[in-house]
C-alpha positions as CSV (number, residue, x, y, z in Angstrom):
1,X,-0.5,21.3,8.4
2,X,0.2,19.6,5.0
3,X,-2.1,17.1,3.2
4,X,-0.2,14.2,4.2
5,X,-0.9,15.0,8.1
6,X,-4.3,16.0,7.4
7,X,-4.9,12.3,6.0
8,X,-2.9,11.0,8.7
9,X,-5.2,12.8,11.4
10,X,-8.3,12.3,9.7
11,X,-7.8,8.6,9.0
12,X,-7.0,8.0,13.0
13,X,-10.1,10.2,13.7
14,X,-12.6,8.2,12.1
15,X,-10.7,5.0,12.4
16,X,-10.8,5.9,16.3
17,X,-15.0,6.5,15.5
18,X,-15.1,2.8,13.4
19,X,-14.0,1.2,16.2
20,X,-15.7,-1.3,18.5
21,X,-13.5,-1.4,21.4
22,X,-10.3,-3.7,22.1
23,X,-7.4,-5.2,20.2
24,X,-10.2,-4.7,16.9
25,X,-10.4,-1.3,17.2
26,X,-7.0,-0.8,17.1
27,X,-6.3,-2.4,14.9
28,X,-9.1,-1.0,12.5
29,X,-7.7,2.7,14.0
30,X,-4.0,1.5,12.2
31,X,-5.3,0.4,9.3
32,X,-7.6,3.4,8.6
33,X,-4.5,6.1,9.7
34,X,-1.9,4.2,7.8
35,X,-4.6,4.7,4.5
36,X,-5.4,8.2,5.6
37,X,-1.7,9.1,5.4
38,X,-0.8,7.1,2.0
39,X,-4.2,9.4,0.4
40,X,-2.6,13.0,1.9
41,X,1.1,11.7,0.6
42,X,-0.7,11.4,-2.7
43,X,-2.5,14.5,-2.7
44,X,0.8,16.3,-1.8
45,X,2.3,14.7,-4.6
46,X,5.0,13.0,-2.5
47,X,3.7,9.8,-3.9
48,X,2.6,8.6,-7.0
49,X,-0.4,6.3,-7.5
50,X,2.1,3.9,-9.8
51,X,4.7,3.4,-6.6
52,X,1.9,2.3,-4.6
53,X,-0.2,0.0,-7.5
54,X,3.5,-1.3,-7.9
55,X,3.3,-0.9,-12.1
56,X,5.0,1.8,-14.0
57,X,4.3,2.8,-17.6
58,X,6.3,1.2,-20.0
59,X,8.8,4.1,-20.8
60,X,8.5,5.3,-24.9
């Protein structure tokens, strides 16, 4: 299990905890997984911080 499912999983876990119940808590349990597995693509480097900020550095 890489970092990227690791976020995944973890996000859904406590998103799944966060929530109150309903069409809300699903809601909340999406948003939380889809930032869970954005963090472990990061830490896996199979994303970098820039593509997700949308800037880049200006090139030198």
């Amino acid at each position: 299990m890489n970092a990227t499912q690791t976020g995944l999983l973890a996000g859904l876990i406590l998103g799944t905890a966060a929530a109150v119940g309903g069409f809300a808590g699903f809601l909340i349990a999406l948003a939380v997984g889809a930032i869970g597995l954005v963090v472990g693509r990061v830490l896996d480097g199979e994303m970098d911080v820039r593509d997700i900020l949308g800037r880049r550095g200006r090139d030198r």
